[in-house]
C-alpha positions as CSV (number, residue, x, y, z in Angstrom):
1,X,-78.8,8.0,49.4
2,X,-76.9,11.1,51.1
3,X,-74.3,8.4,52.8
4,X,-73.9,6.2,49.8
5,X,-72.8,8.8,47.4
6,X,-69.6,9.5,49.5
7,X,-69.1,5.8,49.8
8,X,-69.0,5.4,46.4
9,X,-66.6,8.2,45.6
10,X,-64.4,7.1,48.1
11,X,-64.8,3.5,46.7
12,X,-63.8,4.4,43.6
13,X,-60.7,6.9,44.3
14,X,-59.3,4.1,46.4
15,X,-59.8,1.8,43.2
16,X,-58.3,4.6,41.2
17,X,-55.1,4.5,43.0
18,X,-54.7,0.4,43.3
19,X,-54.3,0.9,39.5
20,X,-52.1,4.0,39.4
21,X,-50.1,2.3,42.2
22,X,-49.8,-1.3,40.5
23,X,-49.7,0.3,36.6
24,X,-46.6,2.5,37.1
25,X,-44.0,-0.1,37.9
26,X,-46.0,-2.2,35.0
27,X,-44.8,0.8,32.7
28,X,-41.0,0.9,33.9
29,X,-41.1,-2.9,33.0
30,X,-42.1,-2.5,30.0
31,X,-40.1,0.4,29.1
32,X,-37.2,-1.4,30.3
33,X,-38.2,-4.9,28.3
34,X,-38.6,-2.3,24.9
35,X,-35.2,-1.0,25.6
36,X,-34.2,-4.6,26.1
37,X,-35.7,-6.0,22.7
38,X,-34.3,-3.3,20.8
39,X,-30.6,-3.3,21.7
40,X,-31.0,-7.2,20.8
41,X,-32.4,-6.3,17.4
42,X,-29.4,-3.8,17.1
43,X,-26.7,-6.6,18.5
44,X,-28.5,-9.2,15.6
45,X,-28.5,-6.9,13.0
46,X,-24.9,-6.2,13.0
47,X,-23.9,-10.0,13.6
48,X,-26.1,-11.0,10.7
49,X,-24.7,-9.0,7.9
50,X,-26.3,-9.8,4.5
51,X,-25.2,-9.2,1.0
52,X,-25.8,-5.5,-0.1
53,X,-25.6,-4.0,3.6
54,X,-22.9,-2.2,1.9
55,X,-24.9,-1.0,-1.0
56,X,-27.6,0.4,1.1
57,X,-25.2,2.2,2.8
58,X,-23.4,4.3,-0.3
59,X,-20.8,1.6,-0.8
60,X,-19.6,-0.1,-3.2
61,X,-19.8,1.8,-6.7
62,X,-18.3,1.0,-9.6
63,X,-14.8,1.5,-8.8
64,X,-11.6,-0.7,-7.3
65,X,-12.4,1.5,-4.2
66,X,-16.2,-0.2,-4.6
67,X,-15.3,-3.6,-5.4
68,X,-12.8,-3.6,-2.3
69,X,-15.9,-2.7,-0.5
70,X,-17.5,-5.4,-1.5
71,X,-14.9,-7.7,-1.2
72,X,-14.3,-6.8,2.5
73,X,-18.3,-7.1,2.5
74,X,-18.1,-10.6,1.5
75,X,-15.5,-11.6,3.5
76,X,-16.9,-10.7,6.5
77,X,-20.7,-12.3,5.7
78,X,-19.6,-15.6,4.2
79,X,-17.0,-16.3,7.1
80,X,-18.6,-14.5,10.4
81,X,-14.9,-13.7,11.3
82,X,-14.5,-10.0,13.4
83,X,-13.8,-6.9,11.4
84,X,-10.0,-6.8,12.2
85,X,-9.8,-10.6,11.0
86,X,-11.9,-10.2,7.9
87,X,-9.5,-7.4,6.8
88,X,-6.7,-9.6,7.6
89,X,-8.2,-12.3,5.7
90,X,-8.6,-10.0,2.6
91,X,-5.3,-8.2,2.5
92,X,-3.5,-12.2,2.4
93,X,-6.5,-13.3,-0.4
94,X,-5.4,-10.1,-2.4
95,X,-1.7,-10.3,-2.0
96,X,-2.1,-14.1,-3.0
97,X,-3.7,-12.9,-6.1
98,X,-0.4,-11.0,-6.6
99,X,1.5,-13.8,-6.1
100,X,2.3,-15.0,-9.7
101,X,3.2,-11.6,-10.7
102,X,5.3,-11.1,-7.9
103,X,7.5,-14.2,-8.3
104,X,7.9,-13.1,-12.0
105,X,9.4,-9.9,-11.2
106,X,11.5,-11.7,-8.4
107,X,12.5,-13.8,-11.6
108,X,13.8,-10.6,-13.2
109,X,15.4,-8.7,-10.7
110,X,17.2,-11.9,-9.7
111,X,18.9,-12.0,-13.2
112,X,19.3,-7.9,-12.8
113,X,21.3,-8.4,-10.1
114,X,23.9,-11.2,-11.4
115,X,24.2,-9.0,-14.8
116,X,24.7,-6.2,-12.3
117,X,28.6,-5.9,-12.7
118,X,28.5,-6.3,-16.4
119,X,25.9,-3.7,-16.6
120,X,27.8,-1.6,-14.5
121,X,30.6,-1.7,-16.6
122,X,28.7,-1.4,-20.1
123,X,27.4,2.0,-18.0
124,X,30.4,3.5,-17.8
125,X,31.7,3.4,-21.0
126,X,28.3,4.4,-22.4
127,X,28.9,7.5,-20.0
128,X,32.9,8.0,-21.3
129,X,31.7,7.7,-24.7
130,X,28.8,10.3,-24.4
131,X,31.4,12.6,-22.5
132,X,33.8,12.8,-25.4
133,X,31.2,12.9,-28.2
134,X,31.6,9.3,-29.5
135,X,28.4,8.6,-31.3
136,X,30.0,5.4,-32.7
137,X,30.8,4.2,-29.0
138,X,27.7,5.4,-27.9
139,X,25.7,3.6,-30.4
140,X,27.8,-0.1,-29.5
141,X,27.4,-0.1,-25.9
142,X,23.8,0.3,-26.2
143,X,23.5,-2.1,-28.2
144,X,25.3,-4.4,-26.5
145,X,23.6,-3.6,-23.1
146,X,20.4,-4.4,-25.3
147,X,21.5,-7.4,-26.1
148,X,22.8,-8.6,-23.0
149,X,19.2,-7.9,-21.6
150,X,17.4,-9.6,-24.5
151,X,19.8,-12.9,-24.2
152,X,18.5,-13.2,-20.2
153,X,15.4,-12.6,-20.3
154,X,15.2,-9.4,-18.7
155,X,14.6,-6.0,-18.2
156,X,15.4,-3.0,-15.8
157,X,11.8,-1.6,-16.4
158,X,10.3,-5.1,-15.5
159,X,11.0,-4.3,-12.1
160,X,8.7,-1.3,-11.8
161,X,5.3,-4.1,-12.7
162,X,5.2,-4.8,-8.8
163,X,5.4,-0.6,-7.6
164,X,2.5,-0.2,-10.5
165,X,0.5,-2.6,-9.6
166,X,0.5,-2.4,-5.7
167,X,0.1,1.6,-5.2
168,X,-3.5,1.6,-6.9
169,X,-3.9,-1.5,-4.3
170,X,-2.5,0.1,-1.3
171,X,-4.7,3.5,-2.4
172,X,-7.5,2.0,-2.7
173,X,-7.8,-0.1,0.7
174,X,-7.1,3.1,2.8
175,X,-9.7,4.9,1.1
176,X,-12.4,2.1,0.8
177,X,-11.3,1.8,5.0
178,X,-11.8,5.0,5.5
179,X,-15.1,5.5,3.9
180,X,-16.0,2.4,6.1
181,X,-15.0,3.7,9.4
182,X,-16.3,7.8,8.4
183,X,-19.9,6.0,8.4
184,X,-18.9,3.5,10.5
185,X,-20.4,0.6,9.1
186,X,-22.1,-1.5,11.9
187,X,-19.5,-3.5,13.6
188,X,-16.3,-2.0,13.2
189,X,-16.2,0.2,16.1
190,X,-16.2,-3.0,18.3
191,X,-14.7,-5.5,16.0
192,X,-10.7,-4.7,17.1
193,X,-8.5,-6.3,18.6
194,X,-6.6,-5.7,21.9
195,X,-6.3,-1.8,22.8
196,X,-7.3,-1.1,19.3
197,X,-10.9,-2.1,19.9
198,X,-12.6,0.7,17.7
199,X,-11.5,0.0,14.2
200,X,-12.2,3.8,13.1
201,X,-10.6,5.5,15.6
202,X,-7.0,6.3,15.2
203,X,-4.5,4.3,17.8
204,X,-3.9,6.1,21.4
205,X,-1.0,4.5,21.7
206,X,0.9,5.0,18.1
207,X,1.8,1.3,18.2
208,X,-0.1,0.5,15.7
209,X,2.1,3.3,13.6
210,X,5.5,2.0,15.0
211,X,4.9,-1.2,13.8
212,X,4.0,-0.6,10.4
213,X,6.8,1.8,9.9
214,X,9.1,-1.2,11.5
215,X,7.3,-3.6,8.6
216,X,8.4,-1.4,5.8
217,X,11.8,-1.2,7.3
218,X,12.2,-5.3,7.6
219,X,10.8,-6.0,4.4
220,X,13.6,-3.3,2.5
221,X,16.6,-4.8,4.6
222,X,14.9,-8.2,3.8
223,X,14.4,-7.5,0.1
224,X,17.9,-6.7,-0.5
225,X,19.2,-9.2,1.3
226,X,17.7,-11.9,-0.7
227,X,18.0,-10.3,-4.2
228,X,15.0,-9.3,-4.1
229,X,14.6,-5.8,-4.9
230,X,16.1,-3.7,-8.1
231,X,20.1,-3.8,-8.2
232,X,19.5,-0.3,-9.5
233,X,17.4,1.3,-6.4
234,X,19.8,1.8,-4.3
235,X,18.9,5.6,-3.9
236,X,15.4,4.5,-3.6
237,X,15.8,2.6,-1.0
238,X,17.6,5.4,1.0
239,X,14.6,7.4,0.3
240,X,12.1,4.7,1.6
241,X,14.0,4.3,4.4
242,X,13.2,8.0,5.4
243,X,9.8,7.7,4.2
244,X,9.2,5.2,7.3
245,X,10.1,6.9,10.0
246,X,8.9,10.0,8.4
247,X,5.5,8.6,8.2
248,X,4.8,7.7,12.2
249,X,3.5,10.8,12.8
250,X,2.0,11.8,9.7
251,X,0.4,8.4,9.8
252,X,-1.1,8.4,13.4
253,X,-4.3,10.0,12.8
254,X,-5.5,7.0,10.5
255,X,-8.0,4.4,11.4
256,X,-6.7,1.2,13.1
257,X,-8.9,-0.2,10.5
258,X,-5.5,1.4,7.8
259,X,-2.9,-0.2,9.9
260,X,-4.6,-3.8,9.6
261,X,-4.3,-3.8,6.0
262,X,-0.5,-2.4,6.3
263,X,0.6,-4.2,9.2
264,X,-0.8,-8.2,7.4
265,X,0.7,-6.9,4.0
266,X,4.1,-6.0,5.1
267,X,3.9,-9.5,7.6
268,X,3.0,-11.3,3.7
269,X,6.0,-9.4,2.4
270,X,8.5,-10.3,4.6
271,X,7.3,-14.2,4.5
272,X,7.7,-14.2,0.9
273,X,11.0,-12.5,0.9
274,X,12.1,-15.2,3.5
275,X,10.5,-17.8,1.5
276,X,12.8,-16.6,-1.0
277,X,15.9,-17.9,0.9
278,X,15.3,-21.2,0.4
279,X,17.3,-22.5,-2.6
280,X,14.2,-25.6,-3.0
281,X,11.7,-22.6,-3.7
282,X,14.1,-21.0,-5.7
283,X,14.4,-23.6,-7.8
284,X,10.6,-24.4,-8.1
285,X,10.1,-20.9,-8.8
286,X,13.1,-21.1,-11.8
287,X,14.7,-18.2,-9.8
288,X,18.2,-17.7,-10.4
289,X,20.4,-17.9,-7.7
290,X,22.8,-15.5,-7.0
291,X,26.1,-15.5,-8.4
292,X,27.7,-14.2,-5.5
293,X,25.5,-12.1,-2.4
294,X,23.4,-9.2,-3.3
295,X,25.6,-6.9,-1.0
296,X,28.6,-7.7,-3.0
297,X,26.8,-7.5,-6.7
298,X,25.5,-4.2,-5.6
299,X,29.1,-2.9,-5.0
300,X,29.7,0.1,-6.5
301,X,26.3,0.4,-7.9
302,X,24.9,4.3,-8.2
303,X,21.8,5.0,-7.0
304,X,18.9,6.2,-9.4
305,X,19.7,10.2,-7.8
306,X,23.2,9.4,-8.4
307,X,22.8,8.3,-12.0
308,X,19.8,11.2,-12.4
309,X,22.7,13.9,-11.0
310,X,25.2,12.7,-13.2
311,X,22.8,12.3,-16.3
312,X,22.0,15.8,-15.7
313,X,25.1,17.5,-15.5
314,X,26.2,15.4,-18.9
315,X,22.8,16.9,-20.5
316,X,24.0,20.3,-19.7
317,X,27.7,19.9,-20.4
318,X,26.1,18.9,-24.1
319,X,24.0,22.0,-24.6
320,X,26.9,23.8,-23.7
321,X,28.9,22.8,-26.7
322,X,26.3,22.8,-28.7
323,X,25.7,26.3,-28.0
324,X,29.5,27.2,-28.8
325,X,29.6,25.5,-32.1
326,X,26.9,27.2,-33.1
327,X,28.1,30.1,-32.1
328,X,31.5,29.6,-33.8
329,X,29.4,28.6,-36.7
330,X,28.0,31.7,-36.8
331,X,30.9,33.5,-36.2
332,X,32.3,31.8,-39.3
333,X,29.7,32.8,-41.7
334,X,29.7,36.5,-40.5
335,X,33.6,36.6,-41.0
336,X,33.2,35.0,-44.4
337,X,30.2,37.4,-45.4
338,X,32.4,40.4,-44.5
339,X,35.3,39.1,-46.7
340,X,32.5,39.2,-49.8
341,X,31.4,42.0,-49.0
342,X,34.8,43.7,-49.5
């Protein structure tokens, strides 16, 4: 009994470590294959994006930021493309929604700019007449530049339609982008493109700057060129023209995710403007062409700071006389009070 006690202890502490020996590497491996089965979860989860990920994530409210959102949301479910390609795809689908508004202001401006000399001219004597007090003269040219606007078909404030309409649009992808990558929402930090593979970090490079600041360049020289901008933003387009190379550095610290959206919209702007060229689409379009080329209807044209300048010095130039006749009204009736009084 004595000898088979220690057998057995020593029987079972050998059988004690068989197990811990074999069960320890059994453990690692399944450590390892629960590591294993939960990145796969992760890596299907973010390719098989559903309808209302967004929601459930604090997107998508009730504003144009939110239906963005869940634009870009649909976009990227209904077509399995990458994040860079599925805000590609909805910058073109948007701008394309633009489209008929666009090519109506194109109409407009195109007619601006052949009435441009006439305008010009109707201008300055509207500015003589105010200068020397004509109320008459005033009165006519007006209504002849009225009328010359009314017979055409157009308007200088038609032009401002497109500005209106695509600020709220440009707005309201950079912040709905934003929002996206301050989350991030699943996906977008590995759904670039390039060396701009993490859609919400800003570019290391400041390519992705450079080359949206080049875009807004091209598509102001391009506009022009074709007709297509106002006849009568001339200092405006001085001003943009700082704007862009302004904005590279104040720009940089966006998200690639930003520079997407601006880089595809300014590559659809400049492929409209070009599209514009073409007298067949012109003609399709019932755009006027141009009497003569934009650089020479544009000649001698004042910028809106110009005109603003000159507007303001004519305002003040007014107020002054006003203010003298009144006072040499005044001084009147006191001279004519004294003389009744004595």
């Amino acid at each position: 009994m004595a000898l088979q006690q220690p057998l057995t202890a020593q029987r079972l502490g050998a059988a004690a470590f068989v197990r811990s020996y074999t069960t320890e590497p059994a453990a690692a491996e399944t450590t390892t294959t629960a590591n294993d089965t939960i990145q796969a979860l992760v890596s299907t989860s973010e390719s098989a994006a559903q309808i209302g990920d967004f929601k459930a994530m604090g997107l998508c409210n009730f504003t144009p930021v939110g239906g963005l959102e869940a634009m870009l949301e649909a976009v990227h479910v209904y077509t399995g493309l990458p994040w860079w390609g599925t805000i590609a795809t909805a910058t073109v689908l948007v701008r394309l929604a633009l489209l008929p508004l666009m090519i109506k202001i194109q109409r407009n401006n195109a007619k601006m700019m052949n009435l441009n000399p006439e305008v010009s001219r109707l201008m300055e004597n509207l500015k003589t007449a105010q200068a020397q007090g004509d109320s008459v003269a005033v009165g006519k040219y007006t209504n002849e530049m009225q009328s010359l606007f009314k017979k055409h078909g157009c308007h200088p404030m038609k032009s401002l339609g497109l500005p209106i309409i695509q600020m709220p649009v440009m707005v309201s992808f950079f912040m709905a982008l934003r929002a996206m990558s301050e989350l991030p929402v699943p996906g977008l930090t590995t759904g670039g493109l390039g060396w701009f593979t993490d859609l919400t970090a800003k570019d290391p490079y400041y390519a992705l700057p450079v080359l949206s600041a080049a875009g807004v360049m091209a598509v102001l020289e391009a506009g022009t060129e074709v007709g297509a901008a106002n006849p009568q933003s001339k200092g405006m387009k001085n001003f943009f023209r700082g704007m862009a190379v302004v904005m590279v550095p104040f720009t940089a610290w966006m998200p690639s995710s930003v520079f997407i959206y601006w880089i595809t919209s300014n590559c659809v702007s400049i492929t409209q403007i070009l599209a514009l060229k073409n007298p067949t689409i012109r003609k399709a379009l019932d755009i006027p062409k141009l009497v003569k080329p934009a650089s020479e209807l544009q000649k001698n044209t004042k910028g809106f700071m110009e005109n603003f300048r000159e507007q303001t010095v004519h305002h003040g130039k007014l107020e002054k006389d006003r203010a003298l006749r009144e006072r040499q009204r005044a001084a009147a009736a006191a001279r004519r009070a004294a003389k009744r009084r004595f």
